[in-house]
N, CA and C of each residue as an Amber inpcrd file, in Angstrom:
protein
   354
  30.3580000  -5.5780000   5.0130000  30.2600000  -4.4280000   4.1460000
  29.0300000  -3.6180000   4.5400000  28.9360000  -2.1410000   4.5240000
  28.4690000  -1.2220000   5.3410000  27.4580000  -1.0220000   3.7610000
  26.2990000  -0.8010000   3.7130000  25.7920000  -0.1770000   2.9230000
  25.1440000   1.0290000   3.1960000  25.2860000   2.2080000   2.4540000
  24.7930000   3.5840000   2.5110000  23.5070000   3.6720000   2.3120000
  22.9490000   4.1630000   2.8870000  21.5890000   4.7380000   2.5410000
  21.1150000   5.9470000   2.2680000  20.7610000   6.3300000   1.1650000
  20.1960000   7.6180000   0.7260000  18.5990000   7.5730000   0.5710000
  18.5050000   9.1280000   1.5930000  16.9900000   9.5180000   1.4730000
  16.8380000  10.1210000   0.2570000  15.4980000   9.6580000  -0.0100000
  14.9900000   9.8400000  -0.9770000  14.2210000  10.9350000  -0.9890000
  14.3780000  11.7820000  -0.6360000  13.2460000  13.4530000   0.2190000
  12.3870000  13.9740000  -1.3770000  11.5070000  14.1070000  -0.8060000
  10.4350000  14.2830000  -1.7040000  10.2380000  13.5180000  -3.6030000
  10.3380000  12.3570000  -3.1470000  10.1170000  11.4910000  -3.9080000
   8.7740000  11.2360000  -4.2700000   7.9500000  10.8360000  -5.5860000
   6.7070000  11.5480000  -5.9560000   6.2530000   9.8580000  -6.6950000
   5.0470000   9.1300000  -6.5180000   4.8920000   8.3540000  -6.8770000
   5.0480000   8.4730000  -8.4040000   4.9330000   9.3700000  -9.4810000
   5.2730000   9.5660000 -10.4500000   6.7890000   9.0940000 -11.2880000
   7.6950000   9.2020000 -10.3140000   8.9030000   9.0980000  -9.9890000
   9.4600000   7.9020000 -10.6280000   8.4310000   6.8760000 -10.3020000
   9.2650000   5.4640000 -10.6050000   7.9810000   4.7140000 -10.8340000
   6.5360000   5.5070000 -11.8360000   5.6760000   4.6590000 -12.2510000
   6.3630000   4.2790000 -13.9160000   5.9310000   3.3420000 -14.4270000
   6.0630000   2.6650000 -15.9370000   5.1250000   3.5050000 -16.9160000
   6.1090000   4.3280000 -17.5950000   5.6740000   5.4010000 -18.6180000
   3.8530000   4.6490000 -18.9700000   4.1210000   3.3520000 -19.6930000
   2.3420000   3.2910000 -19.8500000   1.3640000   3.5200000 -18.7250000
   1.6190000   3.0060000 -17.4470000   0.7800000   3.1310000 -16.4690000
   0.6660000   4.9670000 -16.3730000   2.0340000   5.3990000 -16.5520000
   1.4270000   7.3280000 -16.1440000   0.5060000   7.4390000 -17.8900000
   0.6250000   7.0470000 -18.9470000  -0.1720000   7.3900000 -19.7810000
  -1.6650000   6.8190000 -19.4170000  -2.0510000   5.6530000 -19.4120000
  -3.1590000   5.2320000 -19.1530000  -3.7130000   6.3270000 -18.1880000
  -2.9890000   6.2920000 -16.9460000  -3.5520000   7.5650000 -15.8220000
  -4.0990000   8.5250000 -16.4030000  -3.3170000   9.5240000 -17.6270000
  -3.1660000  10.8280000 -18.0900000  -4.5670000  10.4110000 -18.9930000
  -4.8680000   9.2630000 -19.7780000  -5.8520000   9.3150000 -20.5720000
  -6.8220000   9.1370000 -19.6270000  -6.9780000   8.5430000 -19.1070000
  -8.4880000   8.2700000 -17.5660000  -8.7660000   9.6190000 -17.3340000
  -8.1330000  10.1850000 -16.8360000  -8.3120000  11.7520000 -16.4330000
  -8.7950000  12.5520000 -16.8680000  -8.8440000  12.1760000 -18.4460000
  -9.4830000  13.1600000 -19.5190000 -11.1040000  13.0550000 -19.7320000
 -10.9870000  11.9970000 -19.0940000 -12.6600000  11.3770000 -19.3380000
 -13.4910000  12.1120000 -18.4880000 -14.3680000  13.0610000 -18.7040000
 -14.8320000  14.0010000 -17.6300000 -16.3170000  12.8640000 -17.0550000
 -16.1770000  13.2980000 -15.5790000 -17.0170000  12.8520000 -14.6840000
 -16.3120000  11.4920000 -14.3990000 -15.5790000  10.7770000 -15.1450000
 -14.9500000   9.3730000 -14.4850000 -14.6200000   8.8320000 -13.0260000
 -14.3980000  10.0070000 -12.5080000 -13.9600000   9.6410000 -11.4430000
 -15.1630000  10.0190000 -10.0950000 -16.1290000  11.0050000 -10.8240000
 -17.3480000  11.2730000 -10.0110000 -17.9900000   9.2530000 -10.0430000
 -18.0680000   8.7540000 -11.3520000 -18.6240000   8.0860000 -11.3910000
 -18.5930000   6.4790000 -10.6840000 -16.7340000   6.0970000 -10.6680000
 -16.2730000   5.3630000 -10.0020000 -16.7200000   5.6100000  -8.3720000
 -16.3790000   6.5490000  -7.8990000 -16.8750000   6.9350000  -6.2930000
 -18.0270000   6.6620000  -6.1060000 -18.9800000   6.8020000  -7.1680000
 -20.3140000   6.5740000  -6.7780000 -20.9100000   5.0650000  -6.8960000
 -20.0010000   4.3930000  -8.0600000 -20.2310000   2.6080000  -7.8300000
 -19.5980000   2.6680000  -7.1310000 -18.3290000   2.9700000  -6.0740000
 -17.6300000   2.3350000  -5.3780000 -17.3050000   3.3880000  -4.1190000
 -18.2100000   3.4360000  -3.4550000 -18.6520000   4.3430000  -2.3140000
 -18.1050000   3.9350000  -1.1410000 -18.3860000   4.5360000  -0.1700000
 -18.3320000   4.2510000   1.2730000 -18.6450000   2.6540000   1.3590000
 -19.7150000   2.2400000   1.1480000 -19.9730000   0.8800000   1.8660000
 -18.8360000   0.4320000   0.9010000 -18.6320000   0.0620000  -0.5780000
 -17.8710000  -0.7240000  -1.3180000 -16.1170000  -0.3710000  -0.0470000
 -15.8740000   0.8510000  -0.2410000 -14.2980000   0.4320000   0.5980000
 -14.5690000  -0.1620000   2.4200000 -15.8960000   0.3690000   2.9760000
 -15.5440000   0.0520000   4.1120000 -15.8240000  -1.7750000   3.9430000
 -16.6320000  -2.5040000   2.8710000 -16.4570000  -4.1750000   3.0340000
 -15.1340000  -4.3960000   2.6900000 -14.5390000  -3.4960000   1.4030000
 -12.8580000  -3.8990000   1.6150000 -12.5890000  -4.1050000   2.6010000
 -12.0800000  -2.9550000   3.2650000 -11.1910000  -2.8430000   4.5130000
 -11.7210000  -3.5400000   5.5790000 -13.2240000  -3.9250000   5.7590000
 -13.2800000  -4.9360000   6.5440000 -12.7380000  -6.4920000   7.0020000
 -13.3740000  -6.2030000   5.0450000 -13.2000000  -7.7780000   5.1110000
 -11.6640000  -7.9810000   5.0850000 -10.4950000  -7.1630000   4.4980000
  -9.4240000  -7.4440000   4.6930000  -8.6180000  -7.6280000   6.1550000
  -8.8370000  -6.6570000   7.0740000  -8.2800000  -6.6130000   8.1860000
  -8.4050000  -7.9560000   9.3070000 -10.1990000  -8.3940000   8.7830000
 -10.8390000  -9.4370000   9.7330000  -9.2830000 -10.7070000   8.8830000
  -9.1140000 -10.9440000   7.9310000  -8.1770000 -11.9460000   7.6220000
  -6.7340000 -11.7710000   7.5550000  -6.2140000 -10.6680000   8.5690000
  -5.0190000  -9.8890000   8.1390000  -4.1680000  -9.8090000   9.5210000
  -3.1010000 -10.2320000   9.8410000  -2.2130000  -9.6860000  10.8200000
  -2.2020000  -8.4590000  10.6200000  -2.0950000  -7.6860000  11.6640000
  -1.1780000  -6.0570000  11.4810000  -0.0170000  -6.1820000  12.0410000
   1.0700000  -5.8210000  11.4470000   2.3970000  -5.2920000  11.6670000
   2.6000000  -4.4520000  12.6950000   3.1380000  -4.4500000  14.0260000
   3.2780000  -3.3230000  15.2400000   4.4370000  -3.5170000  15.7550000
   4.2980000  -2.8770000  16.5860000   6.0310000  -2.6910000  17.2120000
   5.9200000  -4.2200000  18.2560000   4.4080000  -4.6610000  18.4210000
   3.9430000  -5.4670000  19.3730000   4.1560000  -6.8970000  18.6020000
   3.5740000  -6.6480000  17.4100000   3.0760000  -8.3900000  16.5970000
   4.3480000  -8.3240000  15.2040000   5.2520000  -9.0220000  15.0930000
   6.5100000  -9.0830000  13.9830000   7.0290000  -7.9050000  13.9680000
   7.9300000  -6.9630000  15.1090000   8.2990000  -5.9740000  15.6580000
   9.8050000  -5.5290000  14.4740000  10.2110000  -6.8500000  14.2690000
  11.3480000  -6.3800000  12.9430000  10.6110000  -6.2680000  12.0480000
   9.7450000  -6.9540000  11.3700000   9.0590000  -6.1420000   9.7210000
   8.7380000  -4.9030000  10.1760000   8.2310000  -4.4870000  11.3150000
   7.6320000  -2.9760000  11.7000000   8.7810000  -2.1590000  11.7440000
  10.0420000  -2.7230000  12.4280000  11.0610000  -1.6430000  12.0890000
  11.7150000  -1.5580000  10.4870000  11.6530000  -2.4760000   9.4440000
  12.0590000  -2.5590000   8.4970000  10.7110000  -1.4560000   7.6480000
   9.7090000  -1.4450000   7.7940000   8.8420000  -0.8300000   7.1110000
   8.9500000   0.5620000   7.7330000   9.2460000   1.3610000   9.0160000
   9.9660000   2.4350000   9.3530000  10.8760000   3.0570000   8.8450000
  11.4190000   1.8750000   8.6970000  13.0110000   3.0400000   8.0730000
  12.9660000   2.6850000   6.6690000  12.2760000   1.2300000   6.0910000
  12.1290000   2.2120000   4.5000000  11.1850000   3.4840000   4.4770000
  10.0870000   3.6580000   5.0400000   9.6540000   4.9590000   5.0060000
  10.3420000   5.7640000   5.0690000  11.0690000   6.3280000   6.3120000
  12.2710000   7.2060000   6.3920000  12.8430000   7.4970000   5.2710000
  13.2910000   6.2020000   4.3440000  14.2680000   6.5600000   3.4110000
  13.5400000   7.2910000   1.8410000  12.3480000   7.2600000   1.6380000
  11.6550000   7.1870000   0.7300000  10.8260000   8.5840000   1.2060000
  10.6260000   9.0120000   2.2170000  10.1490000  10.2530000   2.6050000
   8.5890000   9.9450000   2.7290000   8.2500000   8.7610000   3.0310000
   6.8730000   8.4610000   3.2530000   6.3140000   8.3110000   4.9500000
   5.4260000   8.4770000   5.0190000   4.7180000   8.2950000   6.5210000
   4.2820000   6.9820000   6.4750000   4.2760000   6.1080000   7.3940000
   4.6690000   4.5810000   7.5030000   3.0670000   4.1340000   7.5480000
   2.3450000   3.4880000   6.4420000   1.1120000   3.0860000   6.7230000
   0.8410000   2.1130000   7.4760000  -0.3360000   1.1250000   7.3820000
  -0.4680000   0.1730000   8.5430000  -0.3790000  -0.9160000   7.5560000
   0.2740000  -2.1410000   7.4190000   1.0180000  -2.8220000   7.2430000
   0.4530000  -4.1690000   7.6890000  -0.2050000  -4.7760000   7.0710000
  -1.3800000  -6.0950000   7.1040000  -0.5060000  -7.3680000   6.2170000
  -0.9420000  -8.3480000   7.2410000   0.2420000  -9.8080000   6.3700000
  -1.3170000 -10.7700000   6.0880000  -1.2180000 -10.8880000   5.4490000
  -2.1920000 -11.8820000   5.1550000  -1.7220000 -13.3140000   4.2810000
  -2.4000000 -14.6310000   4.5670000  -1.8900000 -15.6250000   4.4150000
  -2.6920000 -15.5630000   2.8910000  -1.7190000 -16.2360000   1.7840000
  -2.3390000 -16.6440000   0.5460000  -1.2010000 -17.3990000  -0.3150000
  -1.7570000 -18.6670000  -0.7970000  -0.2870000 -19.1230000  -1.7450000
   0.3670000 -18.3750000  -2.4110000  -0.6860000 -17.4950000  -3.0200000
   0.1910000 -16.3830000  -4.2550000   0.7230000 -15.4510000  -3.5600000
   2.2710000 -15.2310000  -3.6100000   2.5960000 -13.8690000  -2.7570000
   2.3100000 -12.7190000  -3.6420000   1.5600000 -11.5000000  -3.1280000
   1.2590000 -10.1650000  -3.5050000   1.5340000  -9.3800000  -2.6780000
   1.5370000  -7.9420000  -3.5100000   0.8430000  -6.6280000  -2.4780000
   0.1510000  -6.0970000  -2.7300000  -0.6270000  -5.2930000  -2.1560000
  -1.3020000  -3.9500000  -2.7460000  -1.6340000  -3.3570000  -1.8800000
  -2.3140000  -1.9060000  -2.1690000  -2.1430000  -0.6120000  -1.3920000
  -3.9710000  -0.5410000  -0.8610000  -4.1900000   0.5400000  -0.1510000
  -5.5480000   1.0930000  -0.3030000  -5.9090000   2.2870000   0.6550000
  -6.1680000   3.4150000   0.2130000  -6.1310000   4.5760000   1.0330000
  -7.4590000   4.7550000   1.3250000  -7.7840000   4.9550000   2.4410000
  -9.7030000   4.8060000   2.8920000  -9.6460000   6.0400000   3.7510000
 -10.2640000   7.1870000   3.9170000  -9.9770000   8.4600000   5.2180000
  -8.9660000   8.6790000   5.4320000  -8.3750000   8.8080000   4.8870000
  -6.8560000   9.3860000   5.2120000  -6.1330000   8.5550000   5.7030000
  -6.4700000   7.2600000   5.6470000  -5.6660000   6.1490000   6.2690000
  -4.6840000   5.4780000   5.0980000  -3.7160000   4.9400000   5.0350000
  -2.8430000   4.3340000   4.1440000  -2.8050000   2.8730000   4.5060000
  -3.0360000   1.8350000   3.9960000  -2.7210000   0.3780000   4.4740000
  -2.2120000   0.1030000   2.8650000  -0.9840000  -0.9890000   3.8600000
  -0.2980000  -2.1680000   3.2160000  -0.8760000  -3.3120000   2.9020000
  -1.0290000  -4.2300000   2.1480000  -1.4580000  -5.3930000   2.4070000
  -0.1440000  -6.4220000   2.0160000   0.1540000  -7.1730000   2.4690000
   1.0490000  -8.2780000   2.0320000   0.7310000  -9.5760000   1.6510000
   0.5880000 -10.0570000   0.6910000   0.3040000 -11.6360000   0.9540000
   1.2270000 -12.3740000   0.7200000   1.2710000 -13.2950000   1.7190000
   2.4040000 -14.3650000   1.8680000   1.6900000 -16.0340000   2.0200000
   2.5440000 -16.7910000   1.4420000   2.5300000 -17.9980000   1.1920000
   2.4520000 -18.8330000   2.8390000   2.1820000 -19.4400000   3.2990000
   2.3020000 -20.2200000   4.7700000   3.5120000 -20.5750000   4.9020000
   4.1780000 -21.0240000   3.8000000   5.7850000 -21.5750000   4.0040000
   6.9700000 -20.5490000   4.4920000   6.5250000 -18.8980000   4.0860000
   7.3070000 -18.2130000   4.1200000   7.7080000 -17.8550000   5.4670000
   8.6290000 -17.3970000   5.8840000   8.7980000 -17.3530000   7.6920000
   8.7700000 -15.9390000   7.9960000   8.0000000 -15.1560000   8.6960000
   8.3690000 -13.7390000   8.7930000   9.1810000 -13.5350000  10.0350000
């Protein structure tokens, strides 16, 4: 059985957040200077030890290193109308994800269990 795929063209993270999470957002926002203030506890050095320290413990995803998750994370981009970020597997019992945008850069993070097989 053939399944269809529909692009999703200009699809808006708004789109498919959980009504409380866009309220919480909408109330944060109101808080003037909040977000001057976060940037300033959490500056340059605070994201570049993130992203350090994440990458130093992180596979990256390439056409080179797990070449099918890299094409599977392509063409969901494609379908979703997103530009394909960089895409980090990292080992942890608890499987997670999460995001983090640093300079205009977009990374994935994945965490996966040791048992899991990619």
């Amino acid at each position: 059985m053939q399944l269809t795929k529909t692009q999703l063209i200009g699809l808006k993270a708004d789109d498919f957040r959980h009504p409380l999470d866009l309220e919480a957002t909408t109330t944060l926002k109101q808080l003037p200077g909040l977000d001057m203030i976060v940037r300033s506890l959490l500056g340059s050095v605070a994201e570049q030890f993130f992203y350090l320290n994440n990458i130093a413990s992180s596979v990256l995803v390439s056409e080179k290193q797990l070449p099918h998750l890299h094409k599977l994370l392509v063409e969901a981009c494609r379908i979703i109308d997103l530009e394909p970020p960089q895409l980090y597997l990292q080992q942890n019992p608890v499987p997670n994800a999460y995001t983090f945008a640093m300079q205009g850069k977009n990374l994935l993070w994945c965490c996966i269990p040791l048992w899991w097989k990619c």
